[in-house]
DRENLOVEX-770016 format. One record per residue (C-alpha): residue in three letters; x, y, z. Coordinates in steps of 0.2 Angstrom, whole numbers, padded with zeros to 4 digits, always signed. Each point is the difference from the previous one (the first is absolute). Layout:
// residues N
ALAXYZ ...
END
This chain:
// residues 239
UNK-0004+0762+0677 UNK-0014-0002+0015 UNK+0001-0011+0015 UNK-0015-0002+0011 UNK-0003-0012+0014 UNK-0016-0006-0006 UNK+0002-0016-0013 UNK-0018+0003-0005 UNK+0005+0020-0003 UNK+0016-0005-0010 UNK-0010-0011-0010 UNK-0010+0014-0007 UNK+0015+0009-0006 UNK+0006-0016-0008 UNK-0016+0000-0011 UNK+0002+0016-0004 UNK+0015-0003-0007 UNK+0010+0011+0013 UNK+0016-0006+0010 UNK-0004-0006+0017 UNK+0006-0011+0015 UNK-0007-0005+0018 UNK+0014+0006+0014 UNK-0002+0008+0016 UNK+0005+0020+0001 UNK+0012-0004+0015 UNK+0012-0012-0014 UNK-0001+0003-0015 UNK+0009-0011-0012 UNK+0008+0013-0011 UNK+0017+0004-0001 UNK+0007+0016+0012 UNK+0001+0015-0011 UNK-0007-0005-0015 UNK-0016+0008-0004 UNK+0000+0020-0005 UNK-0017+0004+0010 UNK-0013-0010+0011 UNK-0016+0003+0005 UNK-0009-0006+0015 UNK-0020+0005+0002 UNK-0010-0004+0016 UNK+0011-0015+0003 UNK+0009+0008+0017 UNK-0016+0003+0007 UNK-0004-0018+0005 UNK+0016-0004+0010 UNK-0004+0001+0019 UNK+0014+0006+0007 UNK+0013+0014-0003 UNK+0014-0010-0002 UNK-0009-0010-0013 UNK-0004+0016-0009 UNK+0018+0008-0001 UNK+0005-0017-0005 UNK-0012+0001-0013 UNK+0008+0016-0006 UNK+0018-0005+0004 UNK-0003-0015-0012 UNK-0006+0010-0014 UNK+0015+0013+0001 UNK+0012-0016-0004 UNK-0006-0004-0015 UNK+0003+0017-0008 UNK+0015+0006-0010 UNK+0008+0014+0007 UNK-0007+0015-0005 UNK-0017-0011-0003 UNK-0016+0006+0005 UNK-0014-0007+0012 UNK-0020+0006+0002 UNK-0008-0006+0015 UNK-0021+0003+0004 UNK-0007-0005+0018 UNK-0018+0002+0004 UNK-0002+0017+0013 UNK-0006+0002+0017 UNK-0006+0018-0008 UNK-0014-0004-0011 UNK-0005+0019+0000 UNK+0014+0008-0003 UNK+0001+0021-0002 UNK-0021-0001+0000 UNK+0000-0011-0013 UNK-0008-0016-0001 UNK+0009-0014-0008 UNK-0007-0011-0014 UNK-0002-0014+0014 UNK-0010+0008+0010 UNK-0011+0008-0015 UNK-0003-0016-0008 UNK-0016-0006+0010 UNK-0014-0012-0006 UNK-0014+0008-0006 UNK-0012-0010+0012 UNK+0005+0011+0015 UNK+0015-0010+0000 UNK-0005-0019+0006 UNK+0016+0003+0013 UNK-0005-0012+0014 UNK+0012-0001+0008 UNK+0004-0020-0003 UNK-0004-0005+0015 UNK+0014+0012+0006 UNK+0003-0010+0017 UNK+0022+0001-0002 UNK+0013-0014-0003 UNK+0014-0006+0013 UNK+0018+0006-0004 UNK+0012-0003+0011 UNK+0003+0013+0013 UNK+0018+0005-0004 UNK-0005+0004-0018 UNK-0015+0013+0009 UNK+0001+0018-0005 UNK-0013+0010+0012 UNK-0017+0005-0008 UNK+0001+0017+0002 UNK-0019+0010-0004 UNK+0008+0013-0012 UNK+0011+0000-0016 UNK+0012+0014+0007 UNK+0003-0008+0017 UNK+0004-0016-0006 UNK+0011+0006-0015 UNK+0007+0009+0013 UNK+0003-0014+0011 UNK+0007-0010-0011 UNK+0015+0013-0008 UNK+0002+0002+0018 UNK+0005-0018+0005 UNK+0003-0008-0017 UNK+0016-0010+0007 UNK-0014-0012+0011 UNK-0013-0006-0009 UNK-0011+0001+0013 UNK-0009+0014+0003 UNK+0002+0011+0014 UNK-0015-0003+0009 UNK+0002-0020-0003 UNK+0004-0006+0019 UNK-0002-0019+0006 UNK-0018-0008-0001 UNK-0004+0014-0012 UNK-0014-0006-0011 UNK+0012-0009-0015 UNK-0014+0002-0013 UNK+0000+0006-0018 UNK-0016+0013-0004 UNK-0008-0006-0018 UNK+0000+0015-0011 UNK-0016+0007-0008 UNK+0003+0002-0017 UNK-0003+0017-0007 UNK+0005+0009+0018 UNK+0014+0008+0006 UNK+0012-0009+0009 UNK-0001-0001+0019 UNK+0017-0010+0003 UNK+0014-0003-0008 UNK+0000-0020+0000 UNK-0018-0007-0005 UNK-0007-0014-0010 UNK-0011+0005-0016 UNK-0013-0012-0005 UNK+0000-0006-0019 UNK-0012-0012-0006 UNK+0003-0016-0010 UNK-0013-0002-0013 UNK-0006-0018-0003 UNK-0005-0010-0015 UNK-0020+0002+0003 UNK+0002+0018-0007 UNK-0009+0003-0016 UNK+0014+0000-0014 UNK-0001+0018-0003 UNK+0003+0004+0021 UNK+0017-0009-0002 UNK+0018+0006+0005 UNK+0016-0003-0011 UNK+0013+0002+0014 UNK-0014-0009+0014 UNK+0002+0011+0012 UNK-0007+0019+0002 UNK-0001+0013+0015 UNK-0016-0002+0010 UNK-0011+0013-0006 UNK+0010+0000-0020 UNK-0017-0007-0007 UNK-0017-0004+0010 UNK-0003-0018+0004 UNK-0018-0008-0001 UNK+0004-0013+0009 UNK+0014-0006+0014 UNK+0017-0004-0002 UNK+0015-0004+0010 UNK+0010+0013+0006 UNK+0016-0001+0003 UNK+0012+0016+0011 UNK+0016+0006-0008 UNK+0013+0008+0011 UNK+0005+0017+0000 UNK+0013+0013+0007 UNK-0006+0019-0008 UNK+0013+0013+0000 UNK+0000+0016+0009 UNK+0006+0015-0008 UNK+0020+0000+0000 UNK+0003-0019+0005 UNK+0000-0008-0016 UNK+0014+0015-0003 UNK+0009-0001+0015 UNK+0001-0020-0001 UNK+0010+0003-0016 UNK+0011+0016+0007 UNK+0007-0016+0012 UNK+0007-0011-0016 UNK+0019+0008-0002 UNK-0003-0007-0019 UNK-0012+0011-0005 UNK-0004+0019-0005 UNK-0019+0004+0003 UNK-0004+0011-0016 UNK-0018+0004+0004 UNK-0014-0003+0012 UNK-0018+0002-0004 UNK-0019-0004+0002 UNK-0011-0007-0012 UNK-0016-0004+0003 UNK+0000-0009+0015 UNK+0019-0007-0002 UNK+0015+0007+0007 UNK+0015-0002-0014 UNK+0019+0001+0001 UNK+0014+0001-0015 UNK+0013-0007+0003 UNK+0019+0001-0008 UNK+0012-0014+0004 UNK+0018+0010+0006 
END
C-alpha cells in the first residue's frame, strides 16, 4: 500500500493498478501497529523544521508491528563522499550543463525557520549536529538576512536548507518532449524553449543526523546506517 501527498502522483499508481492513497506523512490514516515494514524515500527532506522532521519519523514508527521494520532515505549534505562522486553530481547535460542558475536571486522564508549559510559542507554539517535542538543556525542573529539560497542543480551543496528549481513543462512541447508525471529536476532533460519553474524546499542531512534523529525515539532499535549515493539511510526495528 503507498501514500503520497500528491493526488496527481497517487493517481498514477491507480492506473497502474497499484494501491495508493493522498495523506500527509505527519498523519497517516492507518491503524497503529499494523503494517510489518514501511518505507519512506526523500519524503523527510522537505519538512522545514526539526521538529517536523522527527515527527515525520515518530509517525512512521507508529504504524509498525512490534518487531516490524522501517527504511528511511534523505537526500545528503555530502555529495562526495569517501572521494567519490555520487550519481547526482555525475549526471550532467551534455551541453556543458545549461545550469543557469534560474535566475538564482533567493526566496523569503521566515526568519525563525533560517539555518546560517555556512561556505563549506564540513562547517555546516558541523554546525548543525552541534546545535540540532534550535533550528536556527548558530550564526543566525536578529536582522540576519532571512533568505533561502536556490540550489544549482548538479552542485554540491552549500547549505543545508535551499530551494532546488524544477521546471513545469507546458503543453506547446512537441509530443515526443513530454513528461508523465509533469514535473522534472531542472536540468533532467534540456528545454528548447521557456517554462515556469517552480522552487521545492529542502533540508539535506549531514552525516550522523538522520541517525541521531532516530537514536531519540525510545520505540525504536537503529539496525543500520548507511550512504548511497547521495542519500543518507537508516533501518529501523520497532522495540
Amino acid at each position: 500500500v503507498g501514500c503520497d501527498r500528491s493526488k496527481n502522483l497517487v493517481d498514477i499508481c491507480g492506473e497502474k493498478h497499484f494501491q495508493a492513497f493522498v495523506c500527509d506523512a505527519l498523519s497517516v490514516p492507518i491503524h497503529s501497529g499494523s503494517c510489518d515494514a514501511c518505507i519512506s524515500i526523500a519524503v523527510i527532506h522537505h519538512f522545514s523544521t526539526a521538529e517536523r522532521r522527527l515527527a515525520a519519523i515518530r509517525e512512521l514508527t507508529r504504524l509498525l508491528r512490534p518487531g516490524g521494520m522501517a527504511l528511511i532515505y534523505v537526500w545528503a549534505m555530502e555529495q562526495e563522499y569517501k572521494n567519490q562522486k555520487s550519481k547526482y553530481l555525475k549526471e550532467k547535460n551534455g551541453s556543458k550543463n545549461k545550469e543557469k542558475k534560474m535566475n538564482t536571486g533567493t526566496a523569503q522564508r521566515p526568519l525563525s525557520d533560517q539555518v546560517a549559510d555556512n561556505s563549506s559542507q564540513d562547517s555546516a554539517c558541523s554546525d548543525r549536529l552541534h546545535n540540532d535542538s534550535k533550528e536556527e543556525g548558530c550564526d543566525a542573529k536578529p536582522g540576519a538576512d532571512s533568505r533561502l539560497p536556490v540550489h544549482t542543480n548538479r552542485t554540491s551543496f552549500h547549505s543545508q536548507d535551499l530551494l532546488v528549481p524544477w521546471h513545469l513543462k507546458g503543453g506547446t512541447k512537441k509530443k515526443e518532449e513530454s513528461v508523465d508525471a509533469g514535473l522534472v529536476p531542472a536540468g533532467f532533460k534540456e528545454s528548447q524553449e521557456l517554462s515556469p519553474v517552480f522552487h521545492r524546499y529542502y533540508h539535506v542531512f549531514c552525516e550522523g543526523e538522520l541517525e541521531a534523529a532516530c537514536r531519540s525515539l525510545d520505540c525504536v532499535r537503529v539496525q543500520k546506517s548507511y550512504y548511497d549515493q547521495g542519500n543518507w539511510c537508516v533501518i529501523l526495528e520497532k522495540l
